[in-house]
C-alpha positions as CSV (number, residue, x, y, z in Angstrom):
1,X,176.6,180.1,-101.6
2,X,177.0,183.5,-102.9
3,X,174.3,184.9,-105.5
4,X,176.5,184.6,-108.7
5,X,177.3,180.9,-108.3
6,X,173.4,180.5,-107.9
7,X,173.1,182.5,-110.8
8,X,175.3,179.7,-112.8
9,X,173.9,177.1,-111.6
10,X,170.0,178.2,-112.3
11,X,171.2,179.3,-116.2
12,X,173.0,175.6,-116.1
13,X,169.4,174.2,-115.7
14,X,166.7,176.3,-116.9
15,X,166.1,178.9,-120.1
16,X,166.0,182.0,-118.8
17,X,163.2,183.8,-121.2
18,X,164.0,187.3,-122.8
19,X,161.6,189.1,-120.9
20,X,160.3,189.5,-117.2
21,X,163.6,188.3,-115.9
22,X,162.7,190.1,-112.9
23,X,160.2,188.0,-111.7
24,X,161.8,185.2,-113.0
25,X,165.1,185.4,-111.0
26,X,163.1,185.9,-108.0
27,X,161.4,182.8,-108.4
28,X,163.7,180.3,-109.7
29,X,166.6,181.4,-106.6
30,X,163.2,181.3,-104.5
31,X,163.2,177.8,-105.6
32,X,167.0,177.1,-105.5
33,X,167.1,177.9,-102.0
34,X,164.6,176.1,-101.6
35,X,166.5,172.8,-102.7
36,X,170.0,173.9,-101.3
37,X,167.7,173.2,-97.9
38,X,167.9,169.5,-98.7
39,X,170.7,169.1,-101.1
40,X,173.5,171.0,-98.9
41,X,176.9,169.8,-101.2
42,X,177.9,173.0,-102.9
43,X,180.1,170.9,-106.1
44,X,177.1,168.5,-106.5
45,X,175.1,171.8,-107.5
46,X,177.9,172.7,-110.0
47,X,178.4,169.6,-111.6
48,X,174.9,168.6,-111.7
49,X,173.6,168.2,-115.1
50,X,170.5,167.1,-117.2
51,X,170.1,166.4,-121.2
52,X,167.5,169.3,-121.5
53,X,167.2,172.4,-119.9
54,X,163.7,172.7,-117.5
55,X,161.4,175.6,-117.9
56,X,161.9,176.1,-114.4
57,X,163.4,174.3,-111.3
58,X,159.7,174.1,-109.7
59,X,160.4,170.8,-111.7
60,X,162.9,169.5,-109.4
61,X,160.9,169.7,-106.2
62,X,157.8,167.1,-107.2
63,X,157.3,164.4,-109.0
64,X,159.6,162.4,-111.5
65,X,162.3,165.1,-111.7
66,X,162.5,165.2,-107.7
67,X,163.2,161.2,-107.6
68,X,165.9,161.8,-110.2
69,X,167.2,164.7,-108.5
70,X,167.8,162.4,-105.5
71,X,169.1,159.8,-107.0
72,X,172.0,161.4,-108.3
73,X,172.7,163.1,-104.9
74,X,172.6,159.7,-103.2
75,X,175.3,158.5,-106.0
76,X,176.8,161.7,-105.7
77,X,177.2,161.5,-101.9
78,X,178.0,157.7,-102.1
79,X,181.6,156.1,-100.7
80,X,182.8,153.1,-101.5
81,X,183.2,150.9,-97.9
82,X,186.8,149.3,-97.4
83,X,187.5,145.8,-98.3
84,X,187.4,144.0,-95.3
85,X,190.5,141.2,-94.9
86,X,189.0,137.9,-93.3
87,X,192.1,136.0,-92.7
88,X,190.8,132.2,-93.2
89,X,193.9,130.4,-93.0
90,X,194.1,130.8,-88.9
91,X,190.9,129.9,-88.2
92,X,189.3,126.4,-87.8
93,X,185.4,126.0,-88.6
94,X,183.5,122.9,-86.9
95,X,184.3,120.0,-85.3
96,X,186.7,117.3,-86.5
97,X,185.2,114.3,-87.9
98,X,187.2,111.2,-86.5
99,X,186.8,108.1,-88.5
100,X,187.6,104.5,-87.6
101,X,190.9,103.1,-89.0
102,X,190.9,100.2,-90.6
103,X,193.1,98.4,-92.2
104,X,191.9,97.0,-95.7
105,X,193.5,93.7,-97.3
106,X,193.5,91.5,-100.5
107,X,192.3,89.1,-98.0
108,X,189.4,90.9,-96.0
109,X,188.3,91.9,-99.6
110,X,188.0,88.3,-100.9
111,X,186.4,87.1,-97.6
């Protein structure tokens, strides 16, 4: 991923301050690496997004953040498995259950 899209993606999630950018881009694509380690999909990163900016993406390694984070790779990453066809009109389950024939009558009914 080249340094520009990183650059996108960190101002996407965090406030970058008005001073000491500096150190603060060092540390926060520090830290973006960091994650692009375990979360490898380039277009999750891009359209990845949260209600409120963090102060810094130190956030998304630990804690609550981090389970959220994974979560929405996993649904991110998720395919839907194929309908499987069971064809149940060719196939026969158990035994069959002979009964006795008999014949029932007025008669035998009244006897």
């Amino acid at each position: 991923m080249k340094h520009t899209a990183k650059k996108k993606i960190i101002e996407k999630l965090v406030d970058v301050p008005e001073k000491g950018k500096r150190i603060f881009w060092a540390k926060e694509i520090k830290f973006l690496n960091i994650l692009l380690e375990k979360y490898t999909d380039e277009s999750f990163w891009q359209k990845l997004e949260f209600p409120d900016k963090f102060d810094s993406l130190l956030l998304l390694r630990s804690g609550y953040y981090a389970e959220t984070l994974r979560l929405k790779y996993k649904k991110f990453k998720y395919v839907i498995p194929k309908k499987q066809d069971l064809p149940l009109h060719d196939r026969k389950f158990g035994k069959d259950l002979k009964l006795p024939q008999t014949t029932k009558t007025l008669r035998n009914f009244f006897e």
